[in-house]
CHARMM internal coordinates of N, CA and C (Angstrom, degrees):
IC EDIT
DIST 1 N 1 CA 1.4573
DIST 1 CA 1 C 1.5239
ANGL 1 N 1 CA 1 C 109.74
DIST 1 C 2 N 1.2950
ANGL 1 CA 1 C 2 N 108.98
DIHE 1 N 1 CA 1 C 2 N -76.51
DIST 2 N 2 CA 1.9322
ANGL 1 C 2 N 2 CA 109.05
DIHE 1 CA 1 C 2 N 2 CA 157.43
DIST 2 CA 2 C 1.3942
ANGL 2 N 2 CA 2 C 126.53
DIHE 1 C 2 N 2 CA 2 C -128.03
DIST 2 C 3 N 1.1300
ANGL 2 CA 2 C 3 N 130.43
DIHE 2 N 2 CA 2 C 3 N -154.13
DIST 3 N 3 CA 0.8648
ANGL 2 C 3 N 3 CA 104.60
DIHE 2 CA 2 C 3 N 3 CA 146.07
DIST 3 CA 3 C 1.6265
ANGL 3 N 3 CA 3 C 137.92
DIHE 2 C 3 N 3 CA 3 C -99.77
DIST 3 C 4 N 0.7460
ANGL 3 CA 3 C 4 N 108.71
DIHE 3 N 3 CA 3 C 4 N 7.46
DIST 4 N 4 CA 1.6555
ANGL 3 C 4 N 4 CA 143.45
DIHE 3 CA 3 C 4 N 4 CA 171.80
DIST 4 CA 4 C 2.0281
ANGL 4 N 4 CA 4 C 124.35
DIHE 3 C 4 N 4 CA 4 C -73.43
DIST 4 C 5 N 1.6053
ANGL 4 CA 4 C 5 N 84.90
DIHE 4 N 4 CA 4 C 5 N -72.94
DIST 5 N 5 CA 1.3656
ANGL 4 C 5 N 5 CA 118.48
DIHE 4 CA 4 C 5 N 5 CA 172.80
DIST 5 CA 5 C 1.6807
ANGL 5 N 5 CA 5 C 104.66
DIHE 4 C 5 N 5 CA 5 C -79.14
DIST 5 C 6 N 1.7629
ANGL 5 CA 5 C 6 N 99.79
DIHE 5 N 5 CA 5 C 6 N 140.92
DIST 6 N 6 CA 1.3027
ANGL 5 C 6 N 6 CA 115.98
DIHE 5 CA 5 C 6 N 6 CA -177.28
DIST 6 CA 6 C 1.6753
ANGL 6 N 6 CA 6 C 113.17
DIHE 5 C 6 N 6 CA 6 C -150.30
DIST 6 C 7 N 1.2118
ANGL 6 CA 6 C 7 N 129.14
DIHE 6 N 6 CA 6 C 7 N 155.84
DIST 7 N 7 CA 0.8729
ANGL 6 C 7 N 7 CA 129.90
DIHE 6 CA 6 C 7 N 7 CA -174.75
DIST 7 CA 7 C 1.5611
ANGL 7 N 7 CA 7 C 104.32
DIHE 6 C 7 N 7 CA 7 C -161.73
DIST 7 C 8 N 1.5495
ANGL 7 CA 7 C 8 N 108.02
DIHE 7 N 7 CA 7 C 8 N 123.48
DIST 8 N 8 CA 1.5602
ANGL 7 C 8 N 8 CA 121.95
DIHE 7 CA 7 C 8 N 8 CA -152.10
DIST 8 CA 8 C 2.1169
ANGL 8 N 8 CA 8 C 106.58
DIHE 7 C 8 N 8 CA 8 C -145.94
DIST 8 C 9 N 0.8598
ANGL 8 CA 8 C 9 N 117.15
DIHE 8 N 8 CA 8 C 9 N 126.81
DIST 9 N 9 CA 1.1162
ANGL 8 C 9 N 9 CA 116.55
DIHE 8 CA 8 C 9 N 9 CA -176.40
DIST 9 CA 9 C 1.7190
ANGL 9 N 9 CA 9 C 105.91
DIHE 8 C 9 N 9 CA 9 C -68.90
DIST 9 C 10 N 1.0540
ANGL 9 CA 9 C 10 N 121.51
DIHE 9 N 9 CA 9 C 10 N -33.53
DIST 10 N 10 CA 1.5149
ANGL 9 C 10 N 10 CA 114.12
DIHE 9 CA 9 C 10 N 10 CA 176.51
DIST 10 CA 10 C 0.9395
ANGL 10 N 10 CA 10 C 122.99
DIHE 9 C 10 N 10 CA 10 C -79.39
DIST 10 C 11 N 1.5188
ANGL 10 CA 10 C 11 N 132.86
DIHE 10 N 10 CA 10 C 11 N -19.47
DIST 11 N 11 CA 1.3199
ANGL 10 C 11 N 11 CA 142.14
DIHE 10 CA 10 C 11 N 11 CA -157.12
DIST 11 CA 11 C 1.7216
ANGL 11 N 11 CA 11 C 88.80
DIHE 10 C 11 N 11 CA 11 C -103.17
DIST 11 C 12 N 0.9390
ANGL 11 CA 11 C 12 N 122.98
DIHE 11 N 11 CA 11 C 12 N 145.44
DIST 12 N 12 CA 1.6061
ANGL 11 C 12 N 12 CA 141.00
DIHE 11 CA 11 C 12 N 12 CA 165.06
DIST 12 CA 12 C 1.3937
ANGL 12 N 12 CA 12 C 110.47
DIHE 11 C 12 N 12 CA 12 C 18.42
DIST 12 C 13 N 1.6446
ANGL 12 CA 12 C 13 N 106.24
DIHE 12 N 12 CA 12 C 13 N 38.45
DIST 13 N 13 CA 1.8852
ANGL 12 C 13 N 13 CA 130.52
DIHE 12 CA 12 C 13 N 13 CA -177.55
DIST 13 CA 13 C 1.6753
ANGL 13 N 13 CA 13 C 109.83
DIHE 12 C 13 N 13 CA 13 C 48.16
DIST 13 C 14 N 1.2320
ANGL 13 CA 13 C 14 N 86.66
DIHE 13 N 13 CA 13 C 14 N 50.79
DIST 14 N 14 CA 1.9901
ANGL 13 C 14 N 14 CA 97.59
DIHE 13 CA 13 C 14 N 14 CA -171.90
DIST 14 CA 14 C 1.4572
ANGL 14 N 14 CA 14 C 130.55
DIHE 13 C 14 N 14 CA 14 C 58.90
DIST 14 C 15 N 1.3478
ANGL 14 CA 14 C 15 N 107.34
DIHE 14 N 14 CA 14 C 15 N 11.24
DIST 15 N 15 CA 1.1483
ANGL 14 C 15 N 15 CA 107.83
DIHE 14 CA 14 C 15 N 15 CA 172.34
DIST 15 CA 15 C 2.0461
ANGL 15 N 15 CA 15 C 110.80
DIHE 14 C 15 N 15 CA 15 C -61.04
DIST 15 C 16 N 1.5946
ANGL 15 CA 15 C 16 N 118.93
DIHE 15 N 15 CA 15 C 16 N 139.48
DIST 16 N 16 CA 0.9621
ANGL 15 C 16 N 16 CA 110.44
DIHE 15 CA 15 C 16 N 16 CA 175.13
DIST 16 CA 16 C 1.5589
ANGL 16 N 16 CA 16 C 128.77
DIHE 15 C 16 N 16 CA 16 C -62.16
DIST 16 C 17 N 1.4089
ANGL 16 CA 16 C 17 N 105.20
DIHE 16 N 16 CA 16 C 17 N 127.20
DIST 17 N 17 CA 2.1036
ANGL 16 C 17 N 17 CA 120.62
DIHE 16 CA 16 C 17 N 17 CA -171.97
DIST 17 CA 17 C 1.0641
ANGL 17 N 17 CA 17 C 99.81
DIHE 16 C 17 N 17 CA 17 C -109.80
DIST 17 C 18 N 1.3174
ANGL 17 CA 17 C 18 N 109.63
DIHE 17 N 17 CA 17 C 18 N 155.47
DIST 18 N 18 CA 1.8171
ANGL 17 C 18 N 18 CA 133.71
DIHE 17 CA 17 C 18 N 18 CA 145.04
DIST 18 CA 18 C 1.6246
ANGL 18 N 18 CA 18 C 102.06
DIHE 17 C 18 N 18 CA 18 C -55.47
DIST 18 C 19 N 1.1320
ANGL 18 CA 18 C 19 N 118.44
DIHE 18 N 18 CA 18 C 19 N 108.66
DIST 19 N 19 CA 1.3263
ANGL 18 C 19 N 19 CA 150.48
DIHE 18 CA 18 C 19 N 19 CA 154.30
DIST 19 CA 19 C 1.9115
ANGL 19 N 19 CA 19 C 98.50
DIHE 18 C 19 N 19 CA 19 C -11.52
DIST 19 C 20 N 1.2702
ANGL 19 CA 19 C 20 N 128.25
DIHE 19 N 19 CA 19 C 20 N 99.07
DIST 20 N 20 CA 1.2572
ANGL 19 C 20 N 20 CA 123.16
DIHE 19 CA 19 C 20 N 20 CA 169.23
DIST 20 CA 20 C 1.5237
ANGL 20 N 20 CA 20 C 112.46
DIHE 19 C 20 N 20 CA 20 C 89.88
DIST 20 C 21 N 1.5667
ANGL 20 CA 20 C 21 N 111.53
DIHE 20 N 20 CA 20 C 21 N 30.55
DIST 21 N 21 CA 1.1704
ANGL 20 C 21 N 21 CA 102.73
DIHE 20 CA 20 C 21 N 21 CA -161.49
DIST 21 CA 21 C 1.8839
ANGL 21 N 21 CA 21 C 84.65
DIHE 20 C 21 N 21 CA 21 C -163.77
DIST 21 C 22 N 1.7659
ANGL 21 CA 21 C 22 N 110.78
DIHE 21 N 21 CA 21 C 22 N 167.89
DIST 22 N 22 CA 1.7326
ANGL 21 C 22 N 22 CA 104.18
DIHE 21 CA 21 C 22 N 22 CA 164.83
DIST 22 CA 22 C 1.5397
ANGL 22 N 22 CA 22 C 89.40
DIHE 21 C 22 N 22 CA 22 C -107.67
DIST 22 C 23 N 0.8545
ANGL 22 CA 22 C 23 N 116.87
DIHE 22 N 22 CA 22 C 23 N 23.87
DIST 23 N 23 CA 1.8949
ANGL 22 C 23 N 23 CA 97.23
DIHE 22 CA 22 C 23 N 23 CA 176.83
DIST 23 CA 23 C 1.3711
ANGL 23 N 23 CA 23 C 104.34
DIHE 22 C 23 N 23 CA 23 C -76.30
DIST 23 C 24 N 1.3112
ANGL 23 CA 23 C 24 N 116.15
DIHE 23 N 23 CA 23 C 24 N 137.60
DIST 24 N 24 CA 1.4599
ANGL 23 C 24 N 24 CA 120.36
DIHE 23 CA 23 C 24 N 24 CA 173.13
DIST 24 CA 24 C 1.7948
ANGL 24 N 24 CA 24 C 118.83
DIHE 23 C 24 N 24 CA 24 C -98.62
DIST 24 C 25 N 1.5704
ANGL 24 CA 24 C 25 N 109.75
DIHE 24 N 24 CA 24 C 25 N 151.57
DIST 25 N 25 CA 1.5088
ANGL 24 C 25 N 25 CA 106.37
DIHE 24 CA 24 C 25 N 25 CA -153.67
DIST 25 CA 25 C 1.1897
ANGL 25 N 25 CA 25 C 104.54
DIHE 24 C 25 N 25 CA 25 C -71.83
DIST 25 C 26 N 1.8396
ANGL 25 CA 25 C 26 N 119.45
DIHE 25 N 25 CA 25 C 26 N -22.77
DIST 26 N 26 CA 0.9341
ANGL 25 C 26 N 26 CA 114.23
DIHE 25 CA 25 C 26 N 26 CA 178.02
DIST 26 CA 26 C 1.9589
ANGL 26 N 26 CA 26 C 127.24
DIHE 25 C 26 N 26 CA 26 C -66.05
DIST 26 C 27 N 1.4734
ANGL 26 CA 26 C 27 N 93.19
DIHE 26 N 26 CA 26 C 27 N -20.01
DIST 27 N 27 CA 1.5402
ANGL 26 C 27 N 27 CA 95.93
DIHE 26 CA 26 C 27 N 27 CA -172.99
DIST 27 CA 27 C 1.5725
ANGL 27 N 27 CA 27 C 105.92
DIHE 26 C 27 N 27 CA 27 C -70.81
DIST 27 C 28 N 1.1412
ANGL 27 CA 27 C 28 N 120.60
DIHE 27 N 27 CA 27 C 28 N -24.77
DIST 28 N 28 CA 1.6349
ANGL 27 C 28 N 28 CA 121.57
DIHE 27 CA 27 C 28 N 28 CA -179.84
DIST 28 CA 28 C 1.5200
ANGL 28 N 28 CA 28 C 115.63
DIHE 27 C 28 N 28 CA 28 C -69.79
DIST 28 C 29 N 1.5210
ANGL 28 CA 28 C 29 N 94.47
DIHE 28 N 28 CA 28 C 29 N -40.50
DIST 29 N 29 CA 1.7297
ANGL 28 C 29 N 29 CA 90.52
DIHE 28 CA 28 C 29 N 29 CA 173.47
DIST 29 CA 29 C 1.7113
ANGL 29 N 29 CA 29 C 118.78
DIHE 28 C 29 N 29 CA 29 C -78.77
DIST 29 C 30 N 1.4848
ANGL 29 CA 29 C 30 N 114.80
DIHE 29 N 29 CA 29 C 30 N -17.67
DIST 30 N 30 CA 1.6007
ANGL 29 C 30 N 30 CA 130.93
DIHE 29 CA 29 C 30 N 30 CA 166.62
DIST 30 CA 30 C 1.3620
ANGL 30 N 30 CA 30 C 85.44
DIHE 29 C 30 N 30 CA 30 C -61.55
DIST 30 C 31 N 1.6337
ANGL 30 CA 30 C 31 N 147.51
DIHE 30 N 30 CA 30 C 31 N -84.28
DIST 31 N 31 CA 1.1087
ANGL 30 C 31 N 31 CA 119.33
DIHE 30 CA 30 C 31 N 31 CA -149.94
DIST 31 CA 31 C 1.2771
ANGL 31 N 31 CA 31 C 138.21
DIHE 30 C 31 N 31 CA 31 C -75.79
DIST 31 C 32 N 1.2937
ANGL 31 CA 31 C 32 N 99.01
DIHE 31 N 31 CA 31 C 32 N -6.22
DIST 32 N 32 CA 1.7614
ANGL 31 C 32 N 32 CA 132.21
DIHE 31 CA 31 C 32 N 32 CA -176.98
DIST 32 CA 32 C 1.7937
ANGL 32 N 32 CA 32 C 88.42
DIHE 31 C 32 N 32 CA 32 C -69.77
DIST 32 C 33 N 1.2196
ANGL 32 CA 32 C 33 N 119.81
DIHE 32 N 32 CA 32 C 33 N -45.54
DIST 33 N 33 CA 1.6219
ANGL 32 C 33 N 33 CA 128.45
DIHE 32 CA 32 C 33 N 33 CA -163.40
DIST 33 CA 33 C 2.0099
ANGL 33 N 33 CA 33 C 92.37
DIHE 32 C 33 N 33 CA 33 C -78.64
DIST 33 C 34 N 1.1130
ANGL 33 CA 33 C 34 N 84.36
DIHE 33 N 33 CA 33 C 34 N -26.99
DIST 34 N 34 CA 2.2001
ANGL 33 C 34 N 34 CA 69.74
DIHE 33 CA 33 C 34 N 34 CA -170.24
DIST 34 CA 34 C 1.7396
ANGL 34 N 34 CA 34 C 78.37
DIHE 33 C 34 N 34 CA 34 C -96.42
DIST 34 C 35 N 1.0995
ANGL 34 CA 34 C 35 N 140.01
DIHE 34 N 34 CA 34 C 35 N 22.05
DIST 35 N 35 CA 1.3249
ANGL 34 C 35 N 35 CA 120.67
DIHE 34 CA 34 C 35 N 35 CA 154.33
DIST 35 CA 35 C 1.5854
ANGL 35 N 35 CA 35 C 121.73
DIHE 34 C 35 N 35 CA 35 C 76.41
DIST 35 C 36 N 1.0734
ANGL 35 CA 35 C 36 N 92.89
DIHE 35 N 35 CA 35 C 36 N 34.09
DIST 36 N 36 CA 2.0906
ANGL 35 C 36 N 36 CA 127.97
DIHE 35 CA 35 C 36 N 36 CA -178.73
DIST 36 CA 36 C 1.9330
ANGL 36 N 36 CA 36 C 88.84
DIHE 35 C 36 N 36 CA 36 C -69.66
DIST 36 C 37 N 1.1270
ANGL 36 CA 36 C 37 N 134.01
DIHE 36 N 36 CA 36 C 37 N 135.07
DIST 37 N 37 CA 0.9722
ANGL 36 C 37 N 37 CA 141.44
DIHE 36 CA 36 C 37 N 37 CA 140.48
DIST 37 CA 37 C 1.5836
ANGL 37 N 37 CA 37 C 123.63
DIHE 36 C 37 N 37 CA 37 C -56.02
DIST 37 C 38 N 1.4593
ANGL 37 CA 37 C 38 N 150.21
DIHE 37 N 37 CA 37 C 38 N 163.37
DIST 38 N 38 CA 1.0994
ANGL 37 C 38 N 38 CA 133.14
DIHE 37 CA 37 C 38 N 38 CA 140.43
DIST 38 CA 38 C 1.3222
ANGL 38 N 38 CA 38 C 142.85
DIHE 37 C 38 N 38 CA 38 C -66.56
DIST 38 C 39 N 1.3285
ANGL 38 CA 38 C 39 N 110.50
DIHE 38 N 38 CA 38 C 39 N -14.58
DIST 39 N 39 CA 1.7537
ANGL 38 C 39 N 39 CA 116.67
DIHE 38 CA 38 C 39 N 39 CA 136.27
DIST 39 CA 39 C 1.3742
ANGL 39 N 39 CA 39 C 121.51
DIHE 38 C 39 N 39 CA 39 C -45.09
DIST 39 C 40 N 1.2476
ANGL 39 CA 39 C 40 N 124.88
DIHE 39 N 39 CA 39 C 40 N -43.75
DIST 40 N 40 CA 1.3674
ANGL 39 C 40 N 40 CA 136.84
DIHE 39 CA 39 C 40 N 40 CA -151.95
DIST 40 CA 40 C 1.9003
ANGL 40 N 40 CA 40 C 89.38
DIHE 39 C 40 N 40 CA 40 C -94.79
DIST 40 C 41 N 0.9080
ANGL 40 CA 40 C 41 N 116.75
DIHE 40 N 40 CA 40 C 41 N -22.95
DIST 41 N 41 CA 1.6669
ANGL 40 C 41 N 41 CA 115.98
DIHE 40 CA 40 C 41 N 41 CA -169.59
DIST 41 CA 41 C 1.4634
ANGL 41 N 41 CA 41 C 95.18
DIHE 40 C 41 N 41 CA 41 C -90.35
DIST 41 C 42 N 1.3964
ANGL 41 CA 41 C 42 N 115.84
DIHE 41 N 41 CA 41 C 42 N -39.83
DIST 42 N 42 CA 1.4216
ANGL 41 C 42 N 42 CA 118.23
DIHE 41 CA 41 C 42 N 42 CA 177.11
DIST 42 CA 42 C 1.1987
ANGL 42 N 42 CA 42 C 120.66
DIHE 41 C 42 N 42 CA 42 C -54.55
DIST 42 C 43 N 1.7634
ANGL 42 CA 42 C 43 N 136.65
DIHE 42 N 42 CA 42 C 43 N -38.09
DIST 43 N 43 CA 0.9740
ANGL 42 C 43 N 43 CA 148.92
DIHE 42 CA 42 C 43 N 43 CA -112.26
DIST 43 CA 43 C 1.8222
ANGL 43 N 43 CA 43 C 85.24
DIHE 42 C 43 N 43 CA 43 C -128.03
DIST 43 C 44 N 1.4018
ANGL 43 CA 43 C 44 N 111.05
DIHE 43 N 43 CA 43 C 44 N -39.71
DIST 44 N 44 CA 1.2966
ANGL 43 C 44 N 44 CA 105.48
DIHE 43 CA 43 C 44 N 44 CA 178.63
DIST 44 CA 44 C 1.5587
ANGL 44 N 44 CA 44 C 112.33
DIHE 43 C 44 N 44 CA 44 C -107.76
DIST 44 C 45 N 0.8268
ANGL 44 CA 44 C 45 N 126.83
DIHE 44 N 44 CA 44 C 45 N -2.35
DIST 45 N 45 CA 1.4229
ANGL 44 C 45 N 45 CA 135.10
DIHE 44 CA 44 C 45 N 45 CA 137.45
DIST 45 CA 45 C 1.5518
ANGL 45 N 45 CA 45 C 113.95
DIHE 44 C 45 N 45 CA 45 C -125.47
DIST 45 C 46 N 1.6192
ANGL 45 CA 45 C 46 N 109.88
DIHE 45 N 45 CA 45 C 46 N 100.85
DIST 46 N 46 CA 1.5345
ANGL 45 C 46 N 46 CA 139.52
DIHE 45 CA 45 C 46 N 46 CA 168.23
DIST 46 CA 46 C 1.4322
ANGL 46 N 46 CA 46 C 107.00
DIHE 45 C 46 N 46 CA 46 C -51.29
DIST 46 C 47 N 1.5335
ANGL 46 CA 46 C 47 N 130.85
DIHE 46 N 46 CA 46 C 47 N -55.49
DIST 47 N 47 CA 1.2594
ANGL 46 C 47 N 47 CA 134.99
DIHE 46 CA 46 C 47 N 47 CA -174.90
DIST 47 CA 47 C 1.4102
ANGL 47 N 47 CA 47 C 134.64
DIHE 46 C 47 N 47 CA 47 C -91.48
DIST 47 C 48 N 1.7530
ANGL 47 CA 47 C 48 N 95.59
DIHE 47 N 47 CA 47 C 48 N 19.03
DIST 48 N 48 CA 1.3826
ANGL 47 C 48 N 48 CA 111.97
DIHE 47 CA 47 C 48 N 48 CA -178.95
DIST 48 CA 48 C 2.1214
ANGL 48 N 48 CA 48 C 98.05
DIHE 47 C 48 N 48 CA 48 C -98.22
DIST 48 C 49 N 0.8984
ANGL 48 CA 48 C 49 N 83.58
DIHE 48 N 48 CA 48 C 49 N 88.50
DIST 49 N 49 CA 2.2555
ANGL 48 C 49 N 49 CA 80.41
DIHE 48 CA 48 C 49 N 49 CA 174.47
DIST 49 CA 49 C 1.6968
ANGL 49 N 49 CA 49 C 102.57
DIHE 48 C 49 N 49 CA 49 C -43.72
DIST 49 C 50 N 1.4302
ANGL 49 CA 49 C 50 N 98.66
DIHE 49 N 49 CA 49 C 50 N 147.39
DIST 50 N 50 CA 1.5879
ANGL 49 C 50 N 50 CA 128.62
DIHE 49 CA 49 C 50 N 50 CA -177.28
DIST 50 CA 50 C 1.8328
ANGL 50 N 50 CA 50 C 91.78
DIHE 49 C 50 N 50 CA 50 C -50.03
DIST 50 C 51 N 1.2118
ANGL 50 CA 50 C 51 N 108.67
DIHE 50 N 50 CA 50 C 51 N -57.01
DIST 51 N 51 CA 1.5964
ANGL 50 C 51 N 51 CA 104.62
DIHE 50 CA 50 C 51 N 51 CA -167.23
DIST 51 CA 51 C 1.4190
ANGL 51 N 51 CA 51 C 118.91
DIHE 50 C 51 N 51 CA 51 C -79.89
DIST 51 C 52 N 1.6144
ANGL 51 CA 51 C 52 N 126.85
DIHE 51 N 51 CA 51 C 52 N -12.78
DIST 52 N 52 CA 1.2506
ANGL 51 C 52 N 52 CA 111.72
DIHE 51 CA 51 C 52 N 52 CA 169.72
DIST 52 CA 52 C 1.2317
ANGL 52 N 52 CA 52 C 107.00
DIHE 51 C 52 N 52 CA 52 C -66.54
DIST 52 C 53 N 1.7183
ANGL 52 CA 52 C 53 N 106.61
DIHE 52 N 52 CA 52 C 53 N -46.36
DIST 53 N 53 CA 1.4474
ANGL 52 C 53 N 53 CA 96.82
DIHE 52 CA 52 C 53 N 53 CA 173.73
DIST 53 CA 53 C 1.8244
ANGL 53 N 53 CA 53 C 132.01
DIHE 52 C 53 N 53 CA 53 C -41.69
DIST 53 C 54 N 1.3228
ANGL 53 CA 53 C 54 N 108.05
DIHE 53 N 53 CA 53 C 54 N -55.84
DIST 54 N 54 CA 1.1099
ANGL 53 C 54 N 54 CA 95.48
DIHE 53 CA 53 C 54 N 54 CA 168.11
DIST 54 CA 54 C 1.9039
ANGL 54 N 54 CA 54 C 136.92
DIHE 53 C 54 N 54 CA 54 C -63.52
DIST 54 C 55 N 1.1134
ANGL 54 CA 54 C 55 N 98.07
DIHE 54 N 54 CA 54 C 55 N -16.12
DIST 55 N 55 CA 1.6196
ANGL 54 C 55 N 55 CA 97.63
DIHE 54 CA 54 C 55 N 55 CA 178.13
DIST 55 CA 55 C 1.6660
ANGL 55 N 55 CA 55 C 106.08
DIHE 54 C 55 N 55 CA 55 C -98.59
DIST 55 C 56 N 1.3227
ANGL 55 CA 55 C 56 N 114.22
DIHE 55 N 55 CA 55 C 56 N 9.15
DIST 56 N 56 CA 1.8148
ANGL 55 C 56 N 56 CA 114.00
DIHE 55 CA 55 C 56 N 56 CA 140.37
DIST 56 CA 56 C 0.6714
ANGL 56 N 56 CA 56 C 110.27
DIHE 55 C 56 N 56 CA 56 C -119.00
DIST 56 C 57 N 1.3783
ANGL 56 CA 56 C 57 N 138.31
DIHE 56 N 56 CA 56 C 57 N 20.12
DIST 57 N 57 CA 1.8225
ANGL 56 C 57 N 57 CA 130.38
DIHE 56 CA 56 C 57 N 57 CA 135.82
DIST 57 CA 57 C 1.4883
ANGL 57 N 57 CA 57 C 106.73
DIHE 56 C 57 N 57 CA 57 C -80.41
DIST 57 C 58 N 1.4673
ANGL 57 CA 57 C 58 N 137.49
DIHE 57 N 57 CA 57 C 58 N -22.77
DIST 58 N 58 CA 1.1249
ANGL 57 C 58 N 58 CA 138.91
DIHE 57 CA 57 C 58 N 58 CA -178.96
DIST 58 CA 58 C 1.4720
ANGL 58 N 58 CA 58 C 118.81
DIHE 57 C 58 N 58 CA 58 C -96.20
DIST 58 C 59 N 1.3860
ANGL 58 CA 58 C 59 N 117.68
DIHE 58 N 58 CA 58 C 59 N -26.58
DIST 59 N 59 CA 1.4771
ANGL 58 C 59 N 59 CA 118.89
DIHE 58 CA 58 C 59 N 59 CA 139.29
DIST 59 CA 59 C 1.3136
ANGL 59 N 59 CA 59 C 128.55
DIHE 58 C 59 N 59 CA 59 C -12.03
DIST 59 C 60 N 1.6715
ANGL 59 CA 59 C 60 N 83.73
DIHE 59 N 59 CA 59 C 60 N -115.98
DIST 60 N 60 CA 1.6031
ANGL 59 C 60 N 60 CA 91.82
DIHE 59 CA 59 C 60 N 60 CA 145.58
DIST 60 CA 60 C 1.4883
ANGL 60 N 60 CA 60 C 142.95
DIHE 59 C 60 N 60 CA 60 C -2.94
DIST 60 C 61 N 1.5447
ANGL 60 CA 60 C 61 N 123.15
DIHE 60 N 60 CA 60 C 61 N -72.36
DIST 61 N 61 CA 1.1997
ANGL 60 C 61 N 61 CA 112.28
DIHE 60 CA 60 C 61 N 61 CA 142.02
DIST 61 CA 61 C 1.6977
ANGL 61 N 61 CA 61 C 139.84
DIHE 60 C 61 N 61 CA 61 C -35.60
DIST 61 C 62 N 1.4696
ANGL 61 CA 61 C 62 N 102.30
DIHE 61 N 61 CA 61 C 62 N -37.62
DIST 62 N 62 CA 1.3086
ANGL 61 C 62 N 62 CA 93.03
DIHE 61 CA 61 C 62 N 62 CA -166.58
DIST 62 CA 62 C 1.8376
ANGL 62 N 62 CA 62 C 98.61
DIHE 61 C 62 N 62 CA 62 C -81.89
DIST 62 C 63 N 0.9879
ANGL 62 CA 62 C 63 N 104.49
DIHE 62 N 62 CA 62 C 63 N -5.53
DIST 63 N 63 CA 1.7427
ANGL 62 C 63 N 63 CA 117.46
DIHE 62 CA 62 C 63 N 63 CA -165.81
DIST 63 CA 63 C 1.3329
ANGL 63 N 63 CA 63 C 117.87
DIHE 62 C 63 N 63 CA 63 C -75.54
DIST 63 C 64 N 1.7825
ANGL 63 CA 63 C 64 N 84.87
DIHE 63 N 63 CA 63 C 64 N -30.02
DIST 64 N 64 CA 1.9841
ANGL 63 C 64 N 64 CA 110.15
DIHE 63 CA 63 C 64 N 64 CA 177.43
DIST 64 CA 64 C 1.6024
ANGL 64 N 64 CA 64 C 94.86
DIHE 63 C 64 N 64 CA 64 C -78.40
DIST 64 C 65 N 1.1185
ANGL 64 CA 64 C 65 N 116.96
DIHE 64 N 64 CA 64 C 65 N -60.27
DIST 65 N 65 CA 1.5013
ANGL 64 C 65 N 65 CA 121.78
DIHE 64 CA 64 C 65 N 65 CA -167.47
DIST 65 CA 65 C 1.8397
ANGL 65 N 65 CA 65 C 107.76
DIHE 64 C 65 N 65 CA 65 C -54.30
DIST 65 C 66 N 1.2603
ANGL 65 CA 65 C 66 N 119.75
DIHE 65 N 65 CA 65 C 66 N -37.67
DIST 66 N 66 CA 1.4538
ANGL 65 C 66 N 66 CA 92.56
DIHE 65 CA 65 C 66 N 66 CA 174.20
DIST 66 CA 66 C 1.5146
ANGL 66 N 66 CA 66 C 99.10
DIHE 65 C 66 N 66 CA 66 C -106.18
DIST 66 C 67 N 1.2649
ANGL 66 CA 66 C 67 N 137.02
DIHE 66 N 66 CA 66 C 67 N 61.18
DIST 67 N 67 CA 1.2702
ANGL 66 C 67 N 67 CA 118.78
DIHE 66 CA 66 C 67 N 67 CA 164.85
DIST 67 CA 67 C 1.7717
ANGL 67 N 67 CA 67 C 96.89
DIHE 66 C 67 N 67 CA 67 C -114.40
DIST 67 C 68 N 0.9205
ANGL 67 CA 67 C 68 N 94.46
DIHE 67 N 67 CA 67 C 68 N 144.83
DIST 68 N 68 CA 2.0855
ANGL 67 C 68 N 68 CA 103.57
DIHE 67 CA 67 C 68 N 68 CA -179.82
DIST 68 CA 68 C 1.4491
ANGL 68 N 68 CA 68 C 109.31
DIHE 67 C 68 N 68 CA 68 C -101.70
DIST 68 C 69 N 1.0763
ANGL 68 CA 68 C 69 N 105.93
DIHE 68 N 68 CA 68 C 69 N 121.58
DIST 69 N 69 CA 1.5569
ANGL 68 C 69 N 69 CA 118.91
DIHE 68 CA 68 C 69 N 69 CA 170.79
DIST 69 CA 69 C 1.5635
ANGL 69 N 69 CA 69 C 106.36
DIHE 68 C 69 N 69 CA 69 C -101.05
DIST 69 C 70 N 1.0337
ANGL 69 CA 69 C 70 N 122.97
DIHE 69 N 69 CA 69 C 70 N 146.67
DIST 70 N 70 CA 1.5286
ANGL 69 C 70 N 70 CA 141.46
DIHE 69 CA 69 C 70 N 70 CA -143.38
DIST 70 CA 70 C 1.7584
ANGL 70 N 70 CA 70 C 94.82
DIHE 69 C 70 N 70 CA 70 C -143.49
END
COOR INIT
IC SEED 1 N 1 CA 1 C
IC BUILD
């Protein structure tokens, strides 16, 4: 998927994770939505680096940008 992003049937029943980790991609963009800073994402997950975070915040984005609404 990336190198980042993973998606594994054993790990959290394949729901998509942070690569080396059970955090799910969706929970970053849930806290991004209650308005979590990336300090604040850091702080409750210590072992998540500043830039993975951002390149599944940029995912994401880019995921919005080619999806077509009809």
């Amino acid at each position: 998927m990336s190198d980042i992003i993973e998606s594994n049937p054993e790990i959290l029943g394949g729901k998509t994770i942070i690569k080396g980790t059970r955090i799910p991609v969706a929970l970053i963009y849930e806290l991004i939505g209650l308005n979590y800073t990336i300090d604040e994402i850091q702080e409750e997950y210590p072992h998540l680096d500043r830039q993975v975070i951002l390149k599944v915040i940029e995912f994401g984005n880019d995921a919005l940008k080619n999806k077509k609404i009809f």
